[in-house]
C-alpha positions in Angstrom: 0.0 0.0 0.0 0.9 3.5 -0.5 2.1 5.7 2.3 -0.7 6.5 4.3 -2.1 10.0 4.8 -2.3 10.5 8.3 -5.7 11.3 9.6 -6.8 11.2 13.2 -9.3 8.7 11.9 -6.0 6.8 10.9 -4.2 7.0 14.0 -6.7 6.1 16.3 -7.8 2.8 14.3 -4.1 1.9 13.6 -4.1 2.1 17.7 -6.5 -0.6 18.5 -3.9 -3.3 19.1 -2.6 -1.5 21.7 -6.1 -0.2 23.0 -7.3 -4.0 23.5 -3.7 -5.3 24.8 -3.9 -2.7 27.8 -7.5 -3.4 28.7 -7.3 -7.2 28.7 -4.7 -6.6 30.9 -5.9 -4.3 33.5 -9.5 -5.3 32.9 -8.9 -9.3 34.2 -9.1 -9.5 37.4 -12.6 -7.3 37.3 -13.7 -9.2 34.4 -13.4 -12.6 36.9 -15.2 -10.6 39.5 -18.1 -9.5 37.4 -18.2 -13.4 35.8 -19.0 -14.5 39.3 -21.6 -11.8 39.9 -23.4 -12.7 37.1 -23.5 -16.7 37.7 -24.5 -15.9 41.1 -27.5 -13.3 40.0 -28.2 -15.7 37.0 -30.1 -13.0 35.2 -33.5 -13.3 33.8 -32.4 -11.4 30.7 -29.8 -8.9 29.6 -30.2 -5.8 28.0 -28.6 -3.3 26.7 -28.2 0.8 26.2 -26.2 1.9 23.4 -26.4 5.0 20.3 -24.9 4.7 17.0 -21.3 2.6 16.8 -22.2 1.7 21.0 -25.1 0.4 20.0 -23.8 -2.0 17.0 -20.9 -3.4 19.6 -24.9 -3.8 21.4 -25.6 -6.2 18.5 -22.4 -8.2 18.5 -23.0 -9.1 22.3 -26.5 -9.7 21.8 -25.8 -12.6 19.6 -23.1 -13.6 22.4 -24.7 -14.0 25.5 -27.5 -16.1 23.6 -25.4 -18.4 22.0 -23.1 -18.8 24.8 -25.2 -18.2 27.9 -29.1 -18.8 26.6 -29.9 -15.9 28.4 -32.4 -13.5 26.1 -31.1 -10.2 25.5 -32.5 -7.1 23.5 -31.8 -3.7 23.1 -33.7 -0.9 25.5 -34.9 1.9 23.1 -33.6 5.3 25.7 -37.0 7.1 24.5 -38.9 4.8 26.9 -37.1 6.6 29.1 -36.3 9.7 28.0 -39.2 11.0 25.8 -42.1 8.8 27.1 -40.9 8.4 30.8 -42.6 4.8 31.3 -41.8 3.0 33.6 -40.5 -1.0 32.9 -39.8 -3.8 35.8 -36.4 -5.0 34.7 -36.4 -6.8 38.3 -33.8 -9.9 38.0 -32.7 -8.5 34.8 -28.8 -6.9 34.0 -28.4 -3.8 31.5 -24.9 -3.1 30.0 -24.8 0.6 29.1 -22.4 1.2 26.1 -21.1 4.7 25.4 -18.0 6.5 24.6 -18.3 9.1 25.9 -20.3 8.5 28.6 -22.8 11.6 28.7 -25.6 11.6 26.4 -28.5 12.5 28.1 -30.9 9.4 26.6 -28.3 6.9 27.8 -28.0 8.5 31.0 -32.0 8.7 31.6 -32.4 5.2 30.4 -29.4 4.2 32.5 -30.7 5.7 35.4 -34.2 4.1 35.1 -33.4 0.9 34.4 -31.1 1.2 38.4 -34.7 2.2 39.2 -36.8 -0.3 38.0 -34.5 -3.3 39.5 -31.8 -4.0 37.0 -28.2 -4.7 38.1 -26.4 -2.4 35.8 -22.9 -2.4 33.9 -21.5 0.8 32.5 -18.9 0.4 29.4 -17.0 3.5 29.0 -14.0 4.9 27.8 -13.4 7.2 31.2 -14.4 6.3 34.6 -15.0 9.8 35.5 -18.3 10.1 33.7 -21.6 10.9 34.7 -22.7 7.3 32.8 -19.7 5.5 35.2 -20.7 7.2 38.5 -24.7 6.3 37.7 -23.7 2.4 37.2 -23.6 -0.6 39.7 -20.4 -1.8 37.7 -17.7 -0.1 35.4 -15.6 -1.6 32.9 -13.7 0.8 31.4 -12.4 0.6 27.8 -9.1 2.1 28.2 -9.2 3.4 24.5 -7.6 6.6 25.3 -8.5 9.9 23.8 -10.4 9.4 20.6 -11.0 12.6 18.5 -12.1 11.4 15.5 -15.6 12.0 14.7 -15.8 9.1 13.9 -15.6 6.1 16.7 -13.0 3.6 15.6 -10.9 2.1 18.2 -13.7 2.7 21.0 -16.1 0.5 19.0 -13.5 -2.1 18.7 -12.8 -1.6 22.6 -16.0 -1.9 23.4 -16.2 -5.3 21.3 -13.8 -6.7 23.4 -14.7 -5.9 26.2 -17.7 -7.2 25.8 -16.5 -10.5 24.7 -14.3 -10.6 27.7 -16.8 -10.2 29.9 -19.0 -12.6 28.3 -15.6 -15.5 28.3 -15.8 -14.6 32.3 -19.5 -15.1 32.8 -19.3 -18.2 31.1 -16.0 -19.8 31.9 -15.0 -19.7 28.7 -11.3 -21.0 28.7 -10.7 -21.0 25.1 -12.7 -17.8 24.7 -10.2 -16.0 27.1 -7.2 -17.6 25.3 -8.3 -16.2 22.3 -8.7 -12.3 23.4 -5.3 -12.5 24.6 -3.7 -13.6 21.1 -6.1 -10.5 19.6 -4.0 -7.7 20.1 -1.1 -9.3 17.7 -3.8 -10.5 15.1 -5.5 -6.8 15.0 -1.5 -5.7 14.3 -1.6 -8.0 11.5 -5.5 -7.3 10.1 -4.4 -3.3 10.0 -1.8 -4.3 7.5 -4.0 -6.3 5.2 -4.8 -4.5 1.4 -8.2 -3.9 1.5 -7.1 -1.2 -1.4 -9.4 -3.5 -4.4 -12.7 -2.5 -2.2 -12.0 1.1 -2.0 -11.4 1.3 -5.7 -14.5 -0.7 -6.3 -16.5 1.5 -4.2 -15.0 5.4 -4.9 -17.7 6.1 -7.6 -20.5 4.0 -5.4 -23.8 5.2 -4.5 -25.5 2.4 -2.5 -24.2 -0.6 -1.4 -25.6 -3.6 1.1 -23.0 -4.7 4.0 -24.3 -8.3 4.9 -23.3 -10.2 8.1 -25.3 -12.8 10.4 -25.1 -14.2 14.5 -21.6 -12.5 16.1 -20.8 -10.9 12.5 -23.8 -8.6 12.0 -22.8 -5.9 14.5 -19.6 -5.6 12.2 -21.9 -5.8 9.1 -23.8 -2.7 11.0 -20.6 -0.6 11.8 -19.1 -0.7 8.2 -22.4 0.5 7.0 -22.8 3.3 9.6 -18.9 4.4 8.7 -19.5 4.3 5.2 -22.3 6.8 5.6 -20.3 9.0 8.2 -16.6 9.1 6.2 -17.5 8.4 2.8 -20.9 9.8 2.1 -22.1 6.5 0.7 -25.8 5.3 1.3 -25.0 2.0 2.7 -27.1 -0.3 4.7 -26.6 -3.2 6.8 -28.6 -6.3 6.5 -28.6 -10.1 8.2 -28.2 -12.6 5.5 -31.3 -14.1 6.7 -33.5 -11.0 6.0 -31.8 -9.6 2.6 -34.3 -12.2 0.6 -37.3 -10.8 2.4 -37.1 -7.5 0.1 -33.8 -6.1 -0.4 -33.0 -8.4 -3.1 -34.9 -7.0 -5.3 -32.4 -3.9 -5.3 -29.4 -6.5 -6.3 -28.9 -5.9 -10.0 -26.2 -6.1 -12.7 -23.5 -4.2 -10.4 -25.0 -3.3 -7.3 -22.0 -3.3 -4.7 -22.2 -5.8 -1.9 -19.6 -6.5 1.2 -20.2 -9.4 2.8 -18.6 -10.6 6.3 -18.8 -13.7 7.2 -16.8 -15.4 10.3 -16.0 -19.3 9.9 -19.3 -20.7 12.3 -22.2 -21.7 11.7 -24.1 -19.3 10.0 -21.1 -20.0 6.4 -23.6 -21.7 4.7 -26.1 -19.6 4.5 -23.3 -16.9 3.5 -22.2 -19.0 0.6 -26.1 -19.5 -0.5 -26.5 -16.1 -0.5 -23.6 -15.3 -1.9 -24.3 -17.3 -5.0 -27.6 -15.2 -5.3 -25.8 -12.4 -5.6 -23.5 -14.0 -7.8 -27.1 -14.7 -10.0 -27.7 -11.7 -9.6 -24.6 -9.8 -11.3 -23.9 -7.9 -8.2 -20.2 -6.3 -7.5 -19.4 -9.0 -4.5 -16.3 -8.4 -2.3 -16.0 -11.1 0.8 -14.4 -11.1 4.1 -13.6 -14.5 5.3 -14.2 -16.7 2.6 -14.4 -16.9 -0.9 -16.6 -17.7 -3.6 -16.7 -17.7 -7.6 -17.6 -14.8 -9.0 -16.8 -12.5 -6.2 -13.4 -10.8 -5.1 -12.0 -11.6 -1.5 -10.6 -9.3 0.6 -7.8 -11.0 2.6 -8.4 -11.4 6.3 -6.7 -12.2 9.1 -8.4 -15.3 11.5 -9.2 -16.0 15.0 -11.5 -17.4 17.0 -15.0 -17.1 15.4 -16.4 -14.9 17.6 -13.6 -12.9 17.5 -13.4 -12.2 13.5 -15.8 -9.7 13.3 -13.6 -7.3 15.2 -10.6 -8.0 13.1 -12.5 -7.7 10.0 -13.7 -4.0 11.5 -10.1 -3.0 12.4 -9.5 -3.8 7.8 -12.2 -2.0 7.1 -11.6 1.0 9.2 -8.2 1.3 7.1 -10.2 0.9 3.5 -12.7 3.3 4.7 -10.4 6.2 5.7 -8.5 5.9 2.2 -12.2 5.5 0.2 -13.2 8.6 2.1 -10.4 10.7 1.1 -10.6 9.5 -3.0 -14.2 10.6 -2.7 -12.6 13.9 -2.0 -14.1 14.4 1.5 -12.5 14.6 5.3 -12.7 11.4 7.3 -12.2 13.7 10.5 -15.0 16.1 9.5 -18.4 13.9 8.4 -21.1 16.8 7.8 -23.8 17.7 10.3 -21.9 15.3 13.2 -20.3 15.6 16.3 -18.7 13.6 19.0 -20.9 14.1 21.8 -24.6 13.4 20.3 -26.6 14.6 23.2 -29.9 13.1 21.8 -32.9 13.5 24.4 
């Protein structure tokens, strides 16, 4: 690859290897702590409070805790809270609150009434000093470091981790835990992978579909929500199980499509609908496998929970560079901020 332009969006995502090797490192013993907790409260359910990249890292555990722990977990919408100020029994139940920064108001109200209403509640954050930290029963700090960048790279992929290190706790998971600590290396090597073919593919894009299912549709979810932020580009996310219900009827002769799929047990129905597309005479670039007809972006591997996150930390690199041949900013996505205080 080229020399890179150096971009706070850059910088920040080329620091997530050393972003998740400091927090599984100060963040065990805690995580062991909080595993006990949780087998001793055995929840009822889990859910969780998250906004934009917070609340697709939301997704990702989602599919985790019901796969690994069969407890049911959904998203709490804040403007229950917020906006509507009903009232929910979440008695017997844990919420994990997800948030950079740690101060939007929604979260906070939502946060603060779900501490109300019974739940045992666990605030993911970047600094412990928040308003969001102080309100929770529980903190597990990121330890992303100062992120600047409109756009959330390395916190999303902090976040990710952390998640799936709590979740390895709760559950015991041996081989889980081995895995986070090998990630730190294997995000080192998924930065350096040339993603370059997808951002040529896509420079003169206007839509596109980002498909990913289970543990991989969070990712699906986060590349679609950059590619709007950094490179102007009307993308959507979709499950592969719901793309037939509609939106394939938008897949013609060179409609762009990025599919993820980690090596589990949803592949097959990645590779079915990847031959669709192939039908189809869509513009098909893969993460994780590969199929005829379609281009494959190379990819590092991991545990199968875990390739989502280094298929993000490729992307992030591809979509800084697409952003700047499409002649905008990465740093400076229009009508955004850091700090969305949403009511």
């Amino acid at each position: 690859m080229n020399a890179p332009i150096r971009t706070r969006m850059f910088i920040e995502a080329e620091d997530a290897p050393a972003v998740v090797a400091r927090q599984i490192a100060a963040n065990g013993p805690a995580m062991e702590e909080l595993g006990w907790r949780l087998r001793e409260l055995s929840p009822r359910a889990v859910a969780t409070i998250a906004r934009g990249s917070s609340d697709n890292a939301a997704t990702y555990v989602r599919y985790l805790i019901e796969t690994k722990l069969g407890v049911l977990t959904s998203s709490i919408a804040p403007s229950v809270s917020s906006v509507y100020s009903a009232k929910t029994d979440l008695t017997g139940a844990v919420v994990l609150a997800i948030s950079q920064s740690g101060k939007s108001p929604d979260l906070l109200a939502a946060l603060d009434a779900a501490k109300r209403a019974g739940a045992f509640t666990i605030a993911f954050v970047n600094a412990e000093n928040t308003p969001m930290a102080e309100l929770a029963d529980a903190v597990v700090p990121l330890h992303a470091g100062a992120e600047l960048s409109v756009a959330a790279t390395k916190s999303f992929i902090a976040a990710n981790t952390a998640l799936a290190h709590l979740v390895a706790a709760w559950h015991q998971d041996d081989e889980l835990l081995a895995a986070l600590n090998a990630l730190p290396v294997q995000l080192a090597s998924a930065w350096q992978l040339d993603w370059s073919v997808a951002a040529a593919r896509l420079k003169s894009a206007r839509d596109l579909y980002v498909i990913g299912r289970g543990v991989g549709f969070g990712a699906a979810q986060e590349a679609a929500l950059k590619l709007k932020e950094t490179c102007g580009l009307h993308a959507e996310a979709f499950s592969a199980a719901e793309v037939m219900h509609g939106p394939m009827a938008l897949v013609k002769d060179g409609f762009p499509v990025l599919l993820f799929s980690q090596d589990d047990e949803t592949r097959a129905g990645i590779v079915d609908l990847t031959g669709r597309f192939v039908a189809n005479k869509a513009d098909i670039l893969l993460a994780g496998f590969d199929h005829p007809g379609a281009s494959v972006l190379p990819t590092a591997k991991a545990h199968p929970v875990l390739e989502p996150i280094l298929y993000i930390e490729s992307f992030y690199r591809m979509a800084e560079s697409l952003s700047r041949a499409r002649g905008l900013d990465p740093d400076a996505p229009p009508h955004l901020r850091k700090v969305t205080e949403t009511i």
